[in-house]
N, C-alpha and C positions, 0 to 999 in steps of 0.2 A: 504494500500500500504506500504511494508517496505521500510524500509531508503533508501537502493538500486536501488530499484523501483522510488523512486520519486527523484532519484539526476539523473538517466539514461532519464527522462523524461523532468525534467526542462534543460536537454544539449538538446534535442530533437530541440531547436528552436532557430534558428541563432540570432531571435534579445536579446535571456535570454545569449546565448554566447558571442555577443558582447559585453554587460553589465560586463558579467565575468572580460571579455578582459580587460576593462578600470579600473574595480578594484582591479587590479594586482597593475597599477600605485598607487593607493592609492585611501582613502574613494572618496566618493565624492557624492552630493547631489541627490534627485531625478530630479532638474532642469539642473544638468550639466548630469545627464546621458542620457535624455532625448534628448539632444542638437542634437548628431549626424540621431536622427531618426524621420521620419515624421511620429510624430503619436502624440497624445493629451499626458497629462500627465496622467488620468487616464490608461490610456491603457499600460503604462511604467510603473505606478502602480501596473496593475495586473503583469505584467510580475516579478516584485519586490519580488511581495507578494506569486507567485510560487519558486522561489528562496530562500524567507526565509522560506517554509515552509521545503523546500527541505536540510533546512541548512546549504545551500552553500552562502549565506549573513546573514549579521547581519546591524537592524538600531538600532541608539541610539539617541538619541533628545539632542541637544544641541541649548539649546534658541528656535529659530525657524524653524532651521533646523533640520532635519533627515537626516544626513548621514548614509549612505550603507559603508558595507566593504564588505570583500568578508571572507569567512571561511574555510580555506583550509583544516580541518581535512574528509568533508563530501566528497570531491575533491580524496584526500589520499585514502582515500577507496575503491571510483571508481576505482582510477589507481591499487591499489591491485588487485582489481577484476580483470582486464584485462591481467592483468600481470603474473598472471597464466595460462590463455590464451595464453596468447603471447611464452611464455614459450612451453608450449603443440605444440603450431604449428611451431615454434623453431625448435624442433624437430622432426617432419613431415618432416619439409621442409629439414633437416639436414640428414634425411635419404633415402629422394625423389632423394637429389644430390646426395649421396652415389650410389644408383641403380643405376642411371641412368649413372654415373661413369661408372660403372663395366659392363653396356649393353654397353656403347661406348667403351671401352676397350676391351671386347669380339668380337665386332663387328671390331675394328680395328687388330684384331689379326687375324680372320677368314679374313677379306680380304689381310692380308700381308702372308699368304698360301697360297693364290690360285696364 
């Protein structure tokens, strides 16, 4: 799977986006990220460990702890990706309204003739 590929799939699931969410505020442990969701720790573990694979966290062990960050460069990318997209249908859409301009203004000229 390239890097792409697996940052488009760990956004795929609301509770790996939640996780995102909170690590915007800052690190924070596997026990506080787990706090907002019913579900065991292991199970916030995997979700963790699809995130770091996907490079969008990083942990580092301090003492006992493993805090999570989150890694905005694999993020960056994504949005690149789409943004070219977004772009493209920018422009669709920019020339959608153009037409359709120009059929309502035909259409309002053939009716102010008759």
């Amino acid at each position: 799977m390239n890097q792409l590929d697996a940052t488009f799939a760990a956004l795929a699931d609301p509770t790996r986006r939640a996780i995102l969410a909170r690590l915007i505020e800052g690190e924070a442990s596997v026990m506080e990220l787990a706090e907002p969701f019913a579900m065991s720790q292991p199970s916030i573990s995997k979700h963790l460990k699809v995130l770091e694979s996907a490079g969008l966290i990083s942990r580092s062990r301090d003492a006992q702890r493993r805090p999570c960050r989150l890694e905005a460069k694999q993020l960056a990318e994504a949005n690149d990706w789409l943004e070219r997209y977004r772009k493209i249908w920018e422009g669709n859409f920019q020339r959608l309204d153009a037409l359709l301009g120009a059929m309502q203004a035909n259409k309002t000229a053939g009716d102010a003739e008759q």
